[in-house]
C-alpha positions as CSV (number, residue, x, y, z in Angstrom):
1,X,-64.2,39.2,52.4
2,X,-63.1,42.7,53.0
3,X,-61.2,43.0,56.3
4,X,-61.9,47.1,56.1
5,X,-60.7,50.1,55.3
6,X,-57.8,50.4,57.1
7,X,-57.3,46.8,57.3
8,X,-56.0,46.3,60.8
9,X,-57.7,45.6,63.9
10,X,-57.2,48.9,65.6
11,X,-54.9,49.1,68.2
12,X,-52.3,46.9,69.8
13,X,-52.4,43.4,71.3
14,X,-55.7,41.0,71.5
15,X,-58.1,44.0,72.0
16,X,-61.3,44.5,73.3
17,X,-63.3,41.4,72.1
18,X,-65.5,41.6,69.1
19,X,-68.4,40.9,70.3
20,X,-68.2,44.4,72.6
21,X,-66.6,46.4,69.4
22,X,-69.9,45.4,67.6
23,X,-71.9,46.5,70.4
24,X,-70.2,49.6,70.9
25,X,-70.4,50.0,67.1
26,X,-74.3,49.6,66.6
27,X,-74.8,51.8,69.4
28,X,-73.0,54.5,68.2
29,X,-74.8,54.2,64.7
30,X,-77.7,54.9,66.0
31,X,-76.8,57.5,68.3
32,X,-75.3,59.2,65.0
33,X,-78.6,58.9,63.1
34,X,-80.8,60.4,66.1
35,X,-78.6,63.4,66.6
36,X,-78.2,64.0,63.2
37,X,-81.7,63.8,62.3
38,X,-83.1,65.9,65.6
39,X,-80.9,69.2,64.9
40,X,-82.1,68.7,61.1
41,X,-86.0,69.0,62.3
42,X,-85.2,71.5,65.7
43,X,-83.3,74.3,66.8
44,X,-80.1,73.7,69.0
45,X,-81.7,74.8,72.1
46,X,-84.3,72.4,71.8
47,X,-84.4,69.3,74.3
48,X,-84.5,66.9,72.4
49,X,-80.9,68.4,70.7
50,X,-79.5,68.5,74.1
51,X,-80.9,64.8,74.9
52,X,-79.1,63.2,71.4
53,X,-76.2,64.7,71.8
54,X,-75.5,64.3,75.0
55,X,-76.0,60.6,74.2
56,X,-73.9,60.8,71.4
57,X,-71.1,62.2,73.8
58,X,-71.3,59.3,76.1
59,X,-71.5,57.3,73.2
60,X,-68.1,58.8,71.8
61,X,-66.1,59.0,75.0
62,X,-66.9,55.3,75.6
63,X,-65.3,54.3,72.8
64,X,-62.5,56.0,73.3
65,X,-62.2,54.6,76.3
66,X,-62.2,51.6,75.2
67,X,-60.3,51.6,71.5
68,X,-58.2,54.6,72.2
69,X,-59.8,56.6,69.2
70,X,-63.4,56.6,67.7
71,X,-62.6,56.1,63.6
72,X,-66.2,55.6,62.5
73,X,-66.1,55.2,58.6
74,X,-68.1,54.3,56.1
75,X,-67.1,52.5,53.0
76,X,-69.9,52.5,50.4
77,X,-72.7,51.0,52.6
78,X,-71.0,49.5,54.7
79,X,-69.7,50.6,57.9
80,X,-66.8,50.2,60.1
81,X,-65.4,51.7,64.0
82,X,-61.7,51.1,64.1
83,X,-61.4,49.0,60.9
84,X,-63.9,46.4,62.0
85,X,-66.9,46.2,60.2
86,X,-70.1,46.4,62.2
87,X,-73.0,43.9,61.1
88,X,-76.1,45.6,61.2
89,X,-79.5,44.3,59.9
90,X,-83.0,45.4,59.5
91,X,-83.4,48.9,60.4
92,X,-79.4,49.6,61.6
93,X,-78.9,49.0,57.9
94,X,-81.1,51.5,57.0
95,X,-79.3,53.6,59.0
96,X,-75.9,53.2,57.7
97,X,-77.6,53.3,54.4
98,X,-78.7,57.1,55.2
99,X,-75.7,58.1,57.6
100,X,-73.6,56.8,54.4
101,X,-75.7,59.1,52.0
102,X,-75.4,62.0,54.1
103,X,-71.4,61.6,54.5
104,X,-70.9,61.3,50.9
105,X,-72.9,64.2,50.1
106,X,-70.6,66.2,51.8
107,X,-67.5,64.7,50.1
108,X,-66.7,62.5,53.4
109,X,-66.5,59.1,54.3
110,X,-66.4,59.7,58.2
111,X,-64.1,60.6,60.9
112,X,-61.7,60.2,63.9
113,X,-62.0,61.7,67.3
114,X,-58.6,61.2,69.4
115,X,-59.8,62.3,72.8
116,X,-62.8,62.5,74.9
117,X,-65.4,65.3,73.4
118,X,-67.8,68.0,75.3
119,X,-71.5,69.0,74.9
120,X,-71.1,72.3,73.3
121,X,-67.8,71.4,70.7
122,X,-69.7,68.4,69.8
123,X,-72.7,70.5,69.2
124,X,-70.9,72.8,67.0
125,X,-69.6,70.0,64.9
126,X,-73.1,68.8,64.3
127,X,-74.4,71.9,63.4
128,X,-71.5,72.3,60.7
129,X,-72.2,69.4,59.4
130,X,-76.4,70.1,58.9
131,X,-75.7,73.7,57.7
132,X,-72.6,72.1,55.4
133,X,-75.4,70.6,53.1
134,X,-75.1,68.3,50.1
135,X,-72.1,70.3,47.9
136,X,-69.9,67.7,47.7
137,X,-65.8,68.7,48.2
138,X,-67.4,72.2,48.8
139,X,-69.4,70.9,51.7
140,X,-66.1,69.1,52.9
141,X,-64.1,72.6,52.7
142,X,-66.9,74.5,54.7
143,X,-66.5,71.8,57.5
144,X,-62.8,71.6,57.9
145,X,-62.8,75.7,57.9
146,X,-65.6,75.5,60.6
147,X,-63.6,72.2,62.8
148,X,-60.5,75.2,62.5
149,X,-62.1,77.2,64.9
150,X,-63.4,74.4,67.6
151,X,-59.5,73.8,68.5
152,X,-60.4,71.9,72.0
153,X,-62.2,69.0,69.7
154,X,-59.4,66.5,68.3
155,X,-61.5,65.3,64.9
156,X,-60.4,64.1,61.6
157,X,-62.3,64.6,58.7
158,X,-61.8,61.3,56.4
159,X,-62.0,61.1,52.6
160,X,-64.9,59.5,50.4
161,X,-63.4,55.8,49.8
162,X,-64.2,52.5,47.9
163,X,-63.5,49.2,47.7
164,X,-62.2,49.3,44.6
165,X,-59.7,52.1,46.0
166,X,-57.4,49.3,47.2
167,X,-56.6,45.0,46.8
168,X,-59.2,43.5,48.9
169,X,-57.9,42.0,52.0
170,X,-58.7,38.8,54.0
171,X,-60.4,38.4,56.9
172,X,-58.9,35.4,58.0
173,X,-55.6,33.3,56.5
174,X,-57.9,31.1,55.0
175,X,-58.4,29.6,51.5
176,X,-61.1,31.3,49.5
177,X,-62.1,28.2,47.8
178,X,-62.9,26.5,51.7
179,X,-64.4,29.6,53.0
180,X,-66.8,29.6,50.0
181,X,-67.7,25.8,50.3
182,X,-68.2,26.2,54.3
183,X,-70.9,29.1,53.6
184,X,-72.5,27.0,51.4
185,X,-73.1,24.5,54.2
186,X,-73.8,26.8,56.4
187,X,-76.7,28.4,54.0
188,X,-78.0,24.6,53.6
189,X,-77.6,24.1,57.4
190,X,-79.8,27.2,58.5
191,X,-82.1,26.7,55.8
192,X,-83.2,22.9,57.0
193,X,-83.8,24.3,60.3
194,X,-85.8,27.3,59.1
195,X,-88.0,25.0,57.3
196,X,-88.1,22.5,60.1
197,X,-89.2,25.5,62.1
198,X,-91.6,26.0,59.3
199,X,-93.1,22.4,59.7
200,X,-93.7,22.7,62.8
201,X,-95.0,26.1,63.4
202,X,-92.5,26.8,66.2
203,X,-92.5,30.3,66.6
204,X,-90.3,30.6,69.4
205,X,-86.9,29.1,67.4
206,X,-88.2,31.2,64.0
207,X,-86.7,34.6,64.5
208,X,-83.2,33.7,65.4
209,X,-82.7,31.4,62.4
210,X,-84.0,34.2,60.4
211,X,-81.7,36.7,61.5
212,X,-78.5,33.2,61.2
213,X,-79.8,33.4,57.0
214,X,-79.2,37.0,57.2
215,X,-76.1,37.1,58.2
216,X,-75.1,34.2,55.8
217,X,-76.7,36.2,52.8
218,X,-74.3,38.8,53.7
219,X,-71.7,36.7,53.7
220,X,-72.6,35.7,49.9
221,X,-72.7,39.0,48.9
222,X,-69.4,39.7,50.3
223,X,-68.2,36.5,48.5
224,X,-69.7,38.1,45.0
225,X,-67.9,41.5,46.2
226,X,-64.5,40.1,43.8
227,X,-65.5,36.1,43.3
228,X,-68.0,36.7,41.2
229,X,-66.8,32.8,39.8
230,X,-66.3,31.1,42.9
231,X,-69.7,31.7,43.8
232,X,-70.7,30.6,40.7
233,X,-68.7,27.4,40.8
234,X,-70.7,27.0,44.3
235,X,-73.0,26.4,41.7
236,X,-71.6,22.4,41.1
237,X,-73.0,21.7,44.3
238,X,-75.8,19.2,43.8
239,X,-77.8,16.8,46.2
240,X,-80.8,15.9,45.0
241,X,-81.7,14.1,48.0
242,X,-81.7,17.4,49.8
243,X,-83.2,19.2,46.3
244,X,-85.5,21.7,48.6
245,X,-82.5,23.2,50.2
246,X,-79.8,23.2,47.8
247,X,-82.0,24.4,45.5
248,X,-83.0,27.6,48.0
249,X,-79.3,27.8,48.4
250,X,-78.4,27.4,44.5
251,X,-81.4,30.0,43.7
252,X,-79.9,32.7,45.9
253,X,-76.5,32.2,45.0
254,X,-77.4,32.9,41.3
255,X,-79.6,35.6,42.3
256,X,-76.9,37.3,44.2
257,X,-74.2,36.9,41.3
258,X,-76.9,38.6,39.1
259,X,-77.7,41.0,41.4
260,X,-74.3,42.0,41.3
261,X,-73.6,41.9,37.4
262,X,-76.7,44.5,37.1
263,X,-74.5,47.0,39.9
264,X,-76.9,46.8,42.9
265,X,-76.0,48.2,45.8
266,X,-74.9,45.8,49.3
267,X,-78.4,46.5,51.4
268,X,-80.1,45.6,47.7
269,X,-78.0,42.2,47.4
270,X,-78.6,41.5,51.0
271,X,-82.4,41.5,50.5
272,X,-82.4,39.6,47.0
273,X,-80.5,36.8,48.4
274,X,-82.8,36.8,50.9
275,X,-86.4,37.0,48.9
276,X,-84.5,33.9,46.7
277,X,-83.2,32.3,49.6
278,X,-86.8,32.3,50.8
279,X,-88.9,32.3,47.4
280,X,-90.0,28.6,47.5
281,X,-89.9,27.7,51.2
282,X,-93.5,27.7,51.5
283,X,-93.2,24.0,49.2
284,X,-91.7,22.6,52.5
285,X,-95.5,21.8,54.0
286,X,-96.5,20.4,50.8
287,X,-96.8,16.9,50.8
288,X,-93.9,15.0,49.1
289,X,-96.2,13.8,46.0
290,X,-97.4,16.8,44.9
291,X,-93.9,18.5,45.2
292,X,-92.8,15.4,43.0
293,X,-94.9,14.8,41.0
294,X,-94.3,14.7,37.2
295,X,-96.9,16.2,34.4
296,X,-99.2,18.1,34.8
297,X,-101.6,19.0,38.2
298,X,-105.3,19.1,38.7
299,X,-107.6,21.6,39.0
300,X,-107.3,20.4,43.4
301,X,-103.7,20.3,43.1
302,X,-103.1,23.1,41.5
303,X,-105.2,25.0,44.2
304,X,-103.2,23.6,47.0
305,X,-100.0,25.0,45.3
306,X,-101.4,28.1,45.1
307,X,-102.6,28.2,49.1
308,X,-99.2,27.5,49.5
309,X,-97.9,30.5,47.8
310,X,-100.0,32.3,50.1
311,X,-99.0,30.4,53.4
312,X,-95.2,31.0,52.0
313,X,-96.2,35.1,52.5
314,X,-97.7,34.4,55.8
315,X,-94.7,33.1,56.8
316,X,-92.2,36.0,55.4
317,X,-94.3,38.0,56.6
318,X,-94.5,36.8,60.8
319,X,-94.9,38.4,63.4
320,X,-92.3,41.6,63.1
321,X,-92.1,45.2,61.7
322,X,-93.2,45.2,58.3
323,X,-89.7,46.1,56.6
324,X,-88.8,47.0,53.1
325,X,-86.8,44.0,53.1
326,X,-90.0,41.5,54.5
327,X,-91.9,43.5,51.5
328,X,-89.5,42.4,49.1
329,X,-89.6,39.0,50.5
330,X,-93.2,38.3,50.0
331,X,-93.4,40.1,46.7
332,X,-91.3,37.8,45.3
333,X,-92.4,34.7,46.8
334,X,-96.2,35.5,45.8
335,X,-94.7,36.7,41.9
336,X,-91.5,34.7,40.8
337,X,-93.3,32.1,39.3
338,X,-95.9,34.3,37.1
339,X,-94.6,34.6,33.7
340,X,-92.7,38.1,32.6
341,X,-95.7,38.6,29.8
342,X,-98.2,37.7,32.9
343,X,-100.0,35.2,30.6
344,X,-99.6,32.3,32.3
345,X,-97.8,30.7,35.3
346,X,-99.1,31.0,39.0
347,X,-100.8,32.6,41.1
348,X,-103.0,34.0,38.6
349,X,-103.5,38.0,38.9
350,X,-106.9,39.8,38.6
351,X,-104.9,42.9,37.9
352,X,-102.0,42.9,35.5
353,X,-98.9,44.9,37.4
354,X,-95.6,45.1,35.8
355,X,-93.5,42.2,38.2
356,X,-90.8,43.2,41.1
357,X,-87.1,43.3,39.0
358,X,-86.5,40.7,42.0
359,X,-89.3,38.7,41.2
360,X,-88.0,38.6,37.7
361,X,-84.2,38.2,38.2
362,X,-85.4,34.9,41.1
363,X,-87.8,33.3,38.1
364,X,-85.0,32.9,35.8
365,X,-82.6,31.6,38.6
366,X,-85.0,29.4,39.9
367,X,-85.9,27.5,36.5
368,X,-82.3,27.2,35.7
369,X,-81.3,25.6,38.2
370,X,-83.9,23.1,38.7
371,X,-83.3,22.4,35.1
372,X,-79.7,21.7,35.8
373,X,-81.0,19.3,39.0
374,X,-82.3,15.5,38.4
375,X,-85.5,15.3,40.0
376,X,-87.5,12.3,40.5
377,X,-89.1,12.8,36.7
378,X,-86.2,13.6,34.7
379,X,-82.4,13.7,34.2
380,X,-81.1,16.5,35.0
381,X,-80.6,18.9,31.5
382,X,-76.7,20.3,31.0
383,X,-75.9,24.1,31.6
384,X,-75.9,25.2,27.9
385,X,-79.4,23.1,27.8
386,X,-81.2,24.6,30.1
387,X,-79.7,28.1,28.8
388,X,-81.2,26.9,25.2
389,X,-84.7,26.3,27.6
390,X,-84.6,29.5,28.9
391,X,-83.8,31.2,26.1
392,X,-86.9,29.7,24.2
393,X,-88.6,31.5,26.5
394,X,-87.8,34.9,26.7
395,X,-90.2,37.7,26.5
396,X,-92.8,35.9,27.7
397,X,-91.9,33.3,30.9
398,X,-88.4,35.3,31.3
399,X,-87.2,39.0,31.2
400,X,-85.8,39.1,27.8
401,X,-83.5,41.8,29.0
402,X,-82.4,40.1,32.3
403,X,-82.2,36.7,30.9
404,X,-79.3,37.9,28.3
405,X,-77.7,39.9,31.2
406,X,-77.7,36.1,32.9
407,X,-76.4,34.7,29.8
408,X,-73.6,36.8,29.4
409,X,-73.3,36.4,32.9
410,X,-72.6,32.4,33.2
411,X,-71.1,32.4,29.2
412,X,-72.3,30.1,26.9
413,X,-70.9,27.3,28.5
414,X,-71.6,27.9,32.4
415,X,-69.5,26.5,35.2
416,X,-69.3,22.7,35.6
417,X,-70.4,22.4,31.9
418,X,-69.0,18.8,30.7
419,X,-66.8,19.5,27.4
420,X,-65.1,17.6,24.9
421,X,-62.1,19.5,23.4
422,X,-60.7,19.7,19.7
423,X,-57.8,18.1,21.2
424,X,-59.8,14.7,22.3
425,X,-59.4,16.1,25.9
426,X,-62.7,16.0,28.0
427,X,-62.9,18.2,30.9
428,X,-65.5,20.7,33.1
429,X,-65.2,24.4,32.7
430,X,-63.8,25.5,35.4
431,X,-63.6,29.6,34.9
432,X,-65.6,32.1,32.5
433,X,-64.1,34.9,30.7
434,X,-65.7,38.9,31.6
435,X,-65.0,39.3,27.8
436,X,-68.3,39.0,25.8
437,X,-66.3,38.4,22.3
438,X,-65.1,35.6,24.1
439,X,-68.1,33.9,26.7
440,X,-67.5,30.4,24.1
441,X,-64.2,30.4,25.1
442,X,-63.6,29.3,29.2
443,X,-61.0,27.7,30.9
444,X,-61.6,24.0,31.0
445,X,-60.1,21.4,33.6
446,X,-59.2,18.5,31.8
447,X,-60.0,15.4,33.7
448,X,-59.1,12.7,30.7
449,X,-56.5,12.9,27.9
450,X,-57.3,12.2,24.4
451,X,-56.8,8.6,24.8
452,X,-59.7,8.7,27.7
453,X,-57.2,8.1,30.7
454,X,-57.8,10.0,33.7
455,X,-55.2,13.0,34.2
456,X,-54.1,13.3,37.9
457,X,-52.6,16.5,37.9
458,X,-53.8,20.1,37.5
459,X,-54.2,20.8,34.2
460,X,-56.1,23.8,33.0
461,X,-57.3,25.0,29.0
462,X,-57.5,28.3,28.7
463,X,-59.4,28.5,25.5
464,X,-58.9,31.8,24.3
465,X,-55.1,30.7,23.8
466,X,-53.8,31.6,20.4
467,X,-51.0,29.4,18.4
468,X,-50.0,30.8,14.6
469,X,-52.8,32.9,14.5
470,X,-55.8,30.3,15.6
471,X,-57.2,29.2,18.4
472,X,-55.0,26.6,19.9
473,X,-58.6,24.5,21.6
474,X,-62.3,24.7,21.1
475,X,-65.1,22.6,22.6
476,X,-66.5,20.6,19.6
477,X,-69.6,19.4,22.2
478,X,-70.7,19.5,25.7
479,X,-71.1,15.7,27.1
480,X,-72.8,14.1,30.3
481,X,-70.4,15.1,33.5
482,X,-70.8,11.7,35.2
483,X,-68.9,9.9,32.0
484,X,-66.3,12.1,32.6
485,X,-64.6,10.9,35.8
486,X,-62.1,13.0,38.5
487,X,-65.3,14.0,40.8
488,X,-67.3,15.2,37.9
489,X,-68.8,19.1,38.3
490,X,-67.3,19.3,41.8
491,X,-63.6,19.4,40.0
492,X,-64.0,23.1,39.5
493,X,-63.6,23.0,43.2
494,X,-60.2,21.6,42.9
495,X,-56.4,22.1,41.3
């Protein structure tokens, strides 16, 4: 996870404490947006111009009081004051999504004020900044020319940055591979209690467990930011005791993964996790037997599934602001089970509408994995299988389009796919290649030797090796992980 731009803390010594750096960074956020949209809409002698920005100049001189400097930047859409990155949700992040757009349009990622500011310098820069419009490194030039003249305001202009401008830095001195598997359990963790909230119709718990998955979306995303197969190895994870909430985990860990191989934005990742995340929690007041139950259901079952669906958007929806983000949610947990050609699948529509991309991208996410679970029907199928199902289906159950995107995505043999080798090794593949020449050629953790004795050390296959001109190892056929010993699928964990 990204530490930030500048990635220090900001200042010397122990520092203010984060919680207060947080504070003082939501405030000035949206002290930011107000000004910045009130001298947009009125003229600067106008109240409400004087109002925001004298806010804003409390705001600023706060901060400095407290940090020393105010370095507000933001780093695609994502925001940090002194190289801490603020968490924002609902409408903050909508905020930071527009202050972000209205930086970069100007060819600037933010800035730094080094001492205390007044009313009318502070006024000036805003108005720069409006009349500076959307030029890009010409808008950029026009406000360093004008921040020439307003020499009693000490403000640095910053650049336009990106994460991929520099190696990713670590939050914590942690190991990536722990920090995955503990936001995992979290996710599982909150989600129980969301649906135990859920059960019981306790209103008063709801929202604050709401805002917990949230924040551990986010922390997914961040995790799919350069990890793109450690999330996926999250992946191996499997209770079936617990299927309903690994499986709301599993579906929005995918989801997020192929959120991110299609290039969506951060806010746009946050809120598919969360519409998977959430997709099938309504199933949690369905009685255990119909959740269960194998073939095919009645005309009275079938009817309860579907007032479920509905009691599911009653749910997302609550009692709050009707958000972009709470629109998404329901969409999706009223569409992601109608089929892509909207022939068949459920709820029924009255009126065909082309479905949500999220409601398309959770449907094939959903059936994979609970083809790759054992429920209390079935065995559970192996990866390749149940990409072989899928594929079966696509152009009419599944997004042809995003289906092979998702394909490429987990390679032909996905992580924790059991594996025999040319050489007689078994093993689970335990990385995917980015090179779509090569998705039938992993890296494989061998767990038994040729003979069939278990191998104790770390001993990785990287199939696309070449020896005199040939492949050096190939898989020859995928076999059931629980013959092959050393902790099965949760291997790709270890070594």
């Amino acid at each position: 996870m990204s530490q930030g731009p500048g990635g220090g803390a900001g200042g010397k010594g122990a520092g203010p404490p984060r919680a207060h750096v947080q504070a003082l960074g939501k405030s000035l956020i949206s002290q930011l947006f107000m000004v910045l949209r009130t001298v947009r809409i009125h003229d600067r002698g106008n109240q409400s111009v004087l109002v925001a920005t004298e806010h804003l100049k409390d705001t600023l001189n706060t901060i400095l009081g407290v940090l020393g400097q105010v370095k507000l930047e933001f780093v695609e859409d994502q925001v940090y004051l002194s190289d801490q990155r603020i968490r924002v949700d609902g409408v903050g992040q909508q905020n930071v999504r527009e202050l972000a757009g209205e930086f970069n349009q100007r060819g600037l990622g933010g800035f730094t004020f080094t001492r205390s500011v007044n009313t009318q310098s502070l006024t000036e820069l805003l108005l720069a900044f409006n009349e500076a419009g959307d030029k890009g490194e010409e808008a950029a030039a026009f406000m360093r020319d004008r921040l020439s003249e307003l020499r009693d305001l000490a403000v640095e202009l910053l650049g336009r940055r990106s994460f991929a401008d520099e190696a990713p830095q670590e939050e914590l001195k942690i190991d990536p591979r722990l920090l995955a598997l503990q936001t995992y359990a979290k996710a599982v963790i909150a989600v129980k209690r969301f649906v135990n909230d859920l059960v019981e119709e306790s209103e008063g718990g709801r929202g604050g467990i709401r805002l917990k998955l949230v924040r551990i979306v986010q922390d997914l995303v961040d995790l799919s930011d350069d990890r793109v197969n450690l999330l996926l190895k999250l992946m191996s994870i499997r209770d079936c005791t617990d299927y309903q909430y690994n499986h709301a985990v599993n579906v929005c860990v995918l989801s997020v993964a192929m959120g991110r191989a299609l290039g969506l934005e951060r806010g746009d990742l946050v809120d598919l996790g969360m519409a998977a995340l959430m997709s099938d929690l309504g199933f949690a007041v369905i009685a255990p037997e119909l959740a269960d139950k194998a073939g095919t259901l009645d005309d009275a079952e079938l009817e309860e599934l579907h007032e479920t669906t509905l009691a599911a958007v009653r749910v997302l929806l609550g009692k709050g602001a009707l958000t972009r983000s709470a629109m998404r949610r329901m969409i999706v947990a009223f569409q992601h089970h109608i089929h892509y050609d909207l022939n068949g699948g459920y709820p029924q529509l009255e009126e065909q509408k082309p479905l949500h991309l999220f409601s398309r991208i959770v449907a094939i996410c959903d059936a994979y994995d609970a083809l790759t679970t054992t429920r209390p029907w079935r065995e559970a199928f192996s990866p390749d299988e149940a990409l072989k199902i899928l594929n079966q289906s696509g152009g009419t159950k599944y997004d042809p389009v995003l289906l092979r995107i998702f394909i490429n995505l987990l390679g032909l043999y996905p992580i924790g796919t059991a594996v025999r080798l040319s050489s007689g090794e078994v093993g689970i593949v335990y990385h995917t290649t980015d090179d779509p020449k090569r998705f039938d050629r992993p890296f494989v953790r061998i767990l038994r030797d040729a003979q069939g004795s278990p191998v104790e050390r770390t001993l990785i296959r990287d199939l696309t090796e070449e020896e005199g001109g040939a492949f050096k190892y190939s898989i020859v056929e995928t076999i059931d992980p629980a013959t092959v010993g050393g902790g099965g699928r949760a291997a790709v964990f270890n070594g």
